[in-house]
DRENDO-1510 file (C-alpha; in Angstrom, 1 decimal, always signed):
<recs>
REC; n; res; u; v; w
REC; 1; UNK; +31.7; -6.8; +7.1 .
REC; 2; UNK; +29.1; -5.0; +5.7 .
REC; 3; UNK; +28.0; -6.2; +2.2 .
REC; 4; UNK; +28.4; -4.2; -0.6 .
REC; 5; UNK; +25.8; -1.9; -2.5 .
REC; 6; UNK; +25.8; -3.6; -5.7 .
REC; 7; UNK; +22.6; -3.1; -7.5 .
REC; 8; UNK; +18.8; -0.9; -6.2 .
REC; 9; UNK; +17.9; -4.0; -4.9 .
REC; 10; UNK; +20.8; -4.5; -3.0 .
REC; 11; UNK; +19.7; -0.9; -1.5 .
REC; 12; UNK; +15.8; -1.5; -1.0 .
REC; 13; UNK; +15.9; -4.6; +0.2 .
REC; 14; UNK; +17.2; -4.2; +3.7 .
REC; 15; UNK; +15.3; -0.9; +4.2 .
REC; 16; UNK; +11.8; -2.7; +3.4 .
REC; 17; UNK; +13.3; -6.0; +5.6 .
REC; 18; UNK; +10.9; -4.8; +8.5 .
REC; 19; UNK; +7.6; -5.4; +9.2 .
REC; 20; UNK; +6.4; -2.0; +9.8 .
REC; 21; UNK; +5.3; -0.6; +6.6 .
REC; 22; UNK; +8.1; +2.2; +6.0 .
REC; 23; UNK; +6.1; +4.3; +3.6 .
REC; 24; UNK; +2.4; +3.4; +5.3 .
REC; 25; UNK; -0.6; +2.0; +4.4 .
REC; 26; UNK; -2.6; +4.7; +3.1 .
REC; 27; UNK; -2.1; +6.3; -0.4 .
REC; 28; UNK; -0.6; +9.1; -1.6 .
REC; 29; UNK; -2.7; +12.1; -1.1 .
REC; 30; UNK; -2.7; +13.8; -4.6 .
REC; 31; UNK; -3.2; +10.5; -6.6 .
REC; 32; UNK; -6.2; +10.3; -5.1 .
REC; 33; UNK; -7.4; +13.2; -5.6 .
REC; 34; UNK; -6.6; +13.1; -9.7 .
REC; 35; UNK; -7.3; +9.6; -10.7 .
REC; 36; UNK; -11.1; +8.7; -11.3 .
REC; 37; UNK; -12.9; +5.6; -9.8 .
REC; 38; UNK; -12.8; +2.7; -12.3 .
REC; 39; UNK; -15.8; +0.8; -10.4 .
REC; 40; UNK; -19.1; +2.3; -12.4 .
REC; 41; UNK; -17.0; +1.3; -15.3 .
REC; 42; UNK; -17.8; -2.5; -17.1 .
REC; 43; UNK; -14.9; -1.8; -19.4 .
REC; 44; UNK; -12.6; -3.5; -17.3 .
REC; 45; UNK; -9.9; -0.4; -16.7 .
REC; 46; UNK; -6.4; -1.1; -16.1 .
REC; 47; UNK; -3.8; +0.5; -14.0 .
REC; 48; UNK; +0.0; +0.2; -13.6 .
REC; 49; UNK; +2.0; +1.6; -10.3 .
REC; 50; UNK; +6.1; +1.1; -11.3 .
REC; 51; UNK; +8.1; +1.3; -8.8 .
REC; 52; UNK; +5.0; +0.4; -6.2 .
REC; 53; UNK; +7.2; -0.4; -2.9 .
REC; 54; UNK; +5.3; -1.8; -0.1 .
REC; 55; UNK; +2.2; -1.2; -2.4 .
REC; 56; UNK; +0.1; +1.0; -0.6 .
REC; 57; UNK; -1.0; +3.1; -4.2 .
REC; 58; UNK; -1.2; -0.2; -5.9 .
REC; 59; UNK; -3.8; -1.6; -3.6 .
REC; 60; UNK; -6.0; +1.8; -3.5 .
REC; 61; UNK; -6.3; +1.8; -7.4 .
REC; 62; UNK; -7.7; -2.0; -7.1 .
REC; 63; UNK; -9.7; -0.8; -3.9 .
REC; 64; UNK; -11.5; +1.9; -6.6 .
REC; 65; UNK; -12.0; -0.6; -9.0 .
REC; 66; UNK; -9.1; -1.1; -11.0 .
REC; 67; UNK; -6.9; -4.5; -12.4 .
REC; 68; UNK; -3.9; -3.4; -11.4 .
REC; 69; UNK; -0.3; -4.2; -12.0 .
REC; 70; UNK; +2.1; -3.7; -8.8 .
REC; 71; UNK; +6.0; -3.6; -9.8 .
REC; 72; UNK; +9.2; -2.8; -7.2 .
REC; 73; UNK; +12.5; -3.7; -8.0 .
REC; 74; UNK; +12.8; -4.7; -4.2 .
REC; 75; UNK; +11.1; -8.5; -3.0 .
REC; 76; UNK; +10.7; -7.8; +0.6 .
REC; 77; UNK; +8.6; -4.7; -0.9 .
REC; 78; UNK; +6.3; -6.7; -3.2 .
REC; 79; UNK; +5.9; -9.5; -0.3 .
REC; 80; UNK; +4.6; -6.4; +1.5 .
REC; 81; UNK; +2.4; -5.2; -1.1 .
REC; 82; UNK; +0.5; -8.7; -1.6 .
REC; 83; UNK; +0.0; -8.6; +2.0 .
REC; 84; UNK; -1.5; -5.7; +2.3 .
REC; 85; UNK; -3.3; -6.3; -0.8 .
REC; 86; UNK; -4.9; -9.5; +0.8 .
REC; 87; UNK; -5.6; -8.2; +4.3 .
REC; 88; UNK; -7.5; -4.7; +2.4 .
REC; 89; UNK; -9.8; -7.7; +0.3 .
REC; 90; UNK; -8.2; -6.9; -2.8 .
REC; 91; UNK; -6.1; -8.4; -5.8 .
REC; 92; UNK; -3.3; -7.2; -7.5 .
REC; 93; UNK; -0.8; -8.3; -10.2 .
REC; 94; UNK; +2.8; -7.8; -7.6 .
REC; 95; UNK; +6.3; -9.0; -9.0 .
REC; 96; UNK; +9.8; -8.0; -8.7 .
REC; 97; UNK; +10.2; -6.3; -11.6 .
REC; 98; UNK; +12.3; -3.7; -13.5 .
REC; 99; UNK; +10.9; -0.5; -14.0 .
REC; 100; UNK; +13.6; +0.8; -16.8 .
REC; 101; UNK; +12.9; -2.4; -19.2 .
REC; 102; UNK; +10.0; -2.9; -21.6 .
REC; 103; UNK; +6.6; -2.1; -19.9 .
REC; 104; UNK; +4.0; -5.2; -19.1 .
REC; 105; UNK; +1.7; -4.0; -21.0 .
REC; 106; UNK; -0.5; -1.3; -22.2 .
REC; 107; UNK; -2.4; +0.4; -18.9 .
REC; 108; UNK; -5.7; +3.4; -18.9 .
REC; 109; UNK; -3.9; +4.9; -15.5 .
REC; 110; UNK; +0.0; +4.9; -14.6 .
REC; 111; UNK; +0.8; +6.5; -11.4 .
REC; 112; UNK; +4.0; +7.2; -9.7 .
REC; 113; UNK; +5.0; +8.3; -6.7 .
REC; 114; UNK; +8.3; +9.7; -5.3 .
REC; 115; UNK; +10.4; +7.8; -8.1 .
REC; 116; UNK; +13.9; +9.4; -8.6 .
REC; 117; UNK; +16.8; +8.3; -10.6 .
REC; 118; UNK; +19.9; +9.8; -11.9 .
REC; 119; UNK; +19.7; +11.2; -15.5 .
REC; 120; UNK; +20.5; +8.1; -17.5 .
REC; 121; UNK; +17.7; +5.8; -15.9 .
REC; 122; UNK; +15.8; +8.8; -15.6 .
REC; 123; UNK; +15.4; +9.0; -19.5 .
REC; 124; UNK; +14.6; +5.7; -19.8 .
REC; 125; UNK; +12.1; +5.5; -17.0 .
REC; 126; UNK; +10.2; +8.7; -19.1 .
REC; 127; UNK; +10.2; +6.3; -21.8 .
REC; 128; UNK; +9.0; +3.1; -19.6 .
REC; 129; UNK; +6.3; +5.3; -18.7 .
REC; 130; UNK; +4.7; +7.0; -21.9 .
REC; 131; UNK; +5.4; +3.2; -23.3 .
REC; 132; UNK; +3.1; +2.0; -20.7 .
REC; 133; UNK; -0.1; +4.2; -21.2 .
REC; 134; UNK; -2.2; +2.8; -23.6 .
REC; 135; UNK; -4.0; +5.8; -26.3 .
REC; 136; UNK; -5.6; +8.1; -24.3 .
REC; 137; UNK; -4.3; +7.0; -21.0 .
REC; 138; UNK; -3.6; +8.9; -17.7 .
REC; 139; UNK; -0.4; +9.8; -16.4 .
REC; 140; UNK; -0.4; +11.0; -12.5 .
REC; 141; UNK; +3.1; +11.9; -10.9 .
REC; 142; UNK; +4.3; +13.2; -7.6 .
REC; 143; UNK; +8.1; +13.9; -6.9 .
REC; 144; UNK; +10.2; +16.1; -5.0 .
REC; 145; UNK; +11.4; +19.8; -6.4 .
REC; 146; UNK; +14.8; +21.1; -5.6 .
REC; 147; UNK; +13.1; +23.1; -2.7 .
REC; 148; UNK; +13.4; +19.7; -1.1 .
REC; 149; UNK; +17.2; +19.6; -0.3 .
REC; 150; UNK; +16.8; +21.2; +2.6 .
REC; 151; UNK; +13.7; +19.8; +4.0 .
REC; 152; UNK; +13.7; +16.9; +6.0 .
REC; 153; UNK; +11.0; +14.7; +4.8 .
REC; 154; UNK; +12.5; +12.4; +2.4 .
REC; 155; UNK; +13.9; +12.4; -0.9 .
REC; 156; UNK; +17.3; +12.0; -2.5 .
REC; 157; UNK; +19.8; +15.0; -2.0 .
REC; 158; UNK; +21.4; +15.1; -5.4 .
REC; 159; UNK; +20.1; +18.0; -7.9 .
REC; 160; UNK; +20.3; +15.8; -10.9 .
REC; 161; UNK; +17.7; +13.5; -9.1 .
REC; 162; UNK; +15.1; +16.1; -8.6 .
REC; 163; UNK; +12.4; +17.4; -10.8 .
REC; 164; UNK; +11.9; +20.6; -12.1 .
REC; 165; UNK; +8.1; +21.9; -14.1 .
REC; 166; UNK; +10.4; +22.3; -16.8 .
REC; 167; UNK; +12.3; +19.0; -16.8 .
REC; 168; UNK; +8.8; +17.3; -16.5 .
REC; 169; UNK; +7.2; +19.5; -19.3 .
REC; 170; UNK; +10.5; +18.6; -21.5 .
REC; 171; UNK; +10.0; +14.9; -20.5 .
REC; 172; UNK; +6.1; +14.5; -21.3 .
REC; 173; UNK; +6.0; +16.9; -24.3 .
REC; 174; UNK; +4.9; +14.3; -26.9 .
REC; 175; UNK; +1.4; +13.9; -24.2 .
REC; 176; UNK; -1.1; +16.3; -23.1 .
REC; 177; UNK; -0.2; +18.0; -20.2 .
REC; 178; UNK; -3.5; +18.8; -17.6 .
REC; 179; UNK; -2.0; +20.0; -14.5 .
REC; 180; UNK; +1.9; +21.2; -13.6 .
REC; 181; UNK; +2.2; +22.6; -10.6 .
REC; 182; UNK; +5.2; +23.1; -7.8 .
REC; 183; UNK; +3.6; +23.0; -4.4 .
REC; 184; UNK; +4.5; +23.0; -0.5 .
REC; 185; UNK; +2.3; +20.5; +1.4 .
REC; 186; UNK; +3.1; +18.3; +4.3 .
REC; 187; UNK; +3.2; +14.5; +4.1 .
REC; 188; UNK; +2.6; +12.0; +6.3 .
REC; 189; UNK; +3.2; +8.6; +4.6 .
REC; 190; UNK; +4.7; +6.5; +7.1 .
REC; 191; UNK; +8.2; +7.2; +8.9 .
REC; 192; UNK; +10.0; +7.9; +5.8 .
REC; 193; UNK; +7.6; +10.8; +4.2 .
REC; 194; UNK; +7.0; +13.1; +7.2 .
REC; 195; UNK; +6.7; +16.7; +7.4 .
REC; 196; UNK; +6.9; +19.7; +5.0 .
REC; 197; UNK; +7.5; +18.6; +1.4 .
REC; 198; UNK; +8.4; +20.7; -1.7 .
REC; 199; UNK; +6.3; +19.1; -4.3 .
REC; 200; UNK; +6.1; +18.8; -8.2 .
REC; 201; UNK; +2.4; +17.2; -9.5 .
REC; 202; UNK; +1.9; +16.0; -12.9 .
REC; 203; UNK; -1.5; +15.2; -14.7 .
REC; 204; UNK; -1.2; +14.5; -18.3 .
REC; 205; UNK; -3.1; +12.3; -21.0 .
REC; 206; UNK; -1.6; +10.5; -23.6 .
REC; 207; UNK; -2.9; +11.4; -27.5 .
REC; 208; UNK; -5.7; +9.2; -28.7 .
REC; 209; UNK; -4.4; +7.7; -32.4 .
REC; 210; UNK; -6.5; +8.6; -35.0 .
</recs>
């Protein structure tokens, strides 16, 4: 008998219970193309990836000079992500964690990358997240439009799941918004992200206190 889904661990566990990385190595396109090199920088920058699977974003921020901070709600996935952290020569902060609690800590980058929940959890991951950036931090996001229900390349099916420009500019108001954009791009990002992809990219800063 098949066990019951009880809890998202209960889900992400058996679909990360596989050696083969289902989400791949290499990071997400557009975060690495928005978020700056932290290695000319003595201050020491910070950066938090909620929600980090198998880790592959997690360990590019630390590969470009960041301490980072590697959360998944999923322990096959964080076993993955300090395993790819140690074979790419790098180190990084990975726990099972929840990423609709209090935040770790204050962090100069938070990055997300194809995170969707329903609209409950989704309020209170917005919250997680502007929690999380310290005064004048940067907020990077990429996550699926409703244009992606019919594609093919990943993503939950469910309207309420998806984002909208306008659900994310209602959701980061209170920061400054840099860059809002809907796009259509193809992904290749291991076996579950492949193939045309209906996009929505955030960029936004958060206010520093005077």
């Amino acid at each position: 008998m098949t066990k019951p889904i009880t809890s998202p661990a209960d889900f992400w566990n058996p679909k990360f219970d596989t050696q083969e990385y289902i989400f791949g190595k290499t990071p997400n396109t557009f975060l690495m193309a928005v978020i700056p090199p932290a290695a000319s920088s003595a201050l020491g920058l910070t950066a938090y990836a909620p929600a980090d699977g198998e880790g592959r974003n997690g360990v590019y921020l630390a590969q470009i000079g960041y301490q980072v901070t590697s959360i998944d709600i999923a322990a096959n996935a964080v076993d993955k992500a300090k395993q790819l952290a140690a074979d790419n020569g790098v180190n990084i902060n990975a726990y099972v964690g929840d990423v609709l609690g209090t935040p770790p800590a204050q962090f100069d980058v938070v990055i997300v990358s194809f995170m969707h929940f329903r609209a409950a959890d989704h309020k209170r991951f917005v919250d997680h997240l502007i929690s999380a950036l310290k005064p004048g931090g940067l907020l990077a996001i990429e996550g699926y439009s409703l244009d992606q229900i019919p594609l093919g390349s990943g993503g939950p099916k469910s309207e309420e799941m998806l984002y909208t420009r306008q659900k994310l500019a209602d959701d980061f108001k209170k920061l400054d918004i840099i860059l809002l954009q809907d796009t259509k791009r193809q992904l290749n990002e291991g076996p579950r992200h492949q193939g045309e992809a209906a996009t929505i990219q955030l960029v936004a800063r958060k206010a520093i206190s005077s």
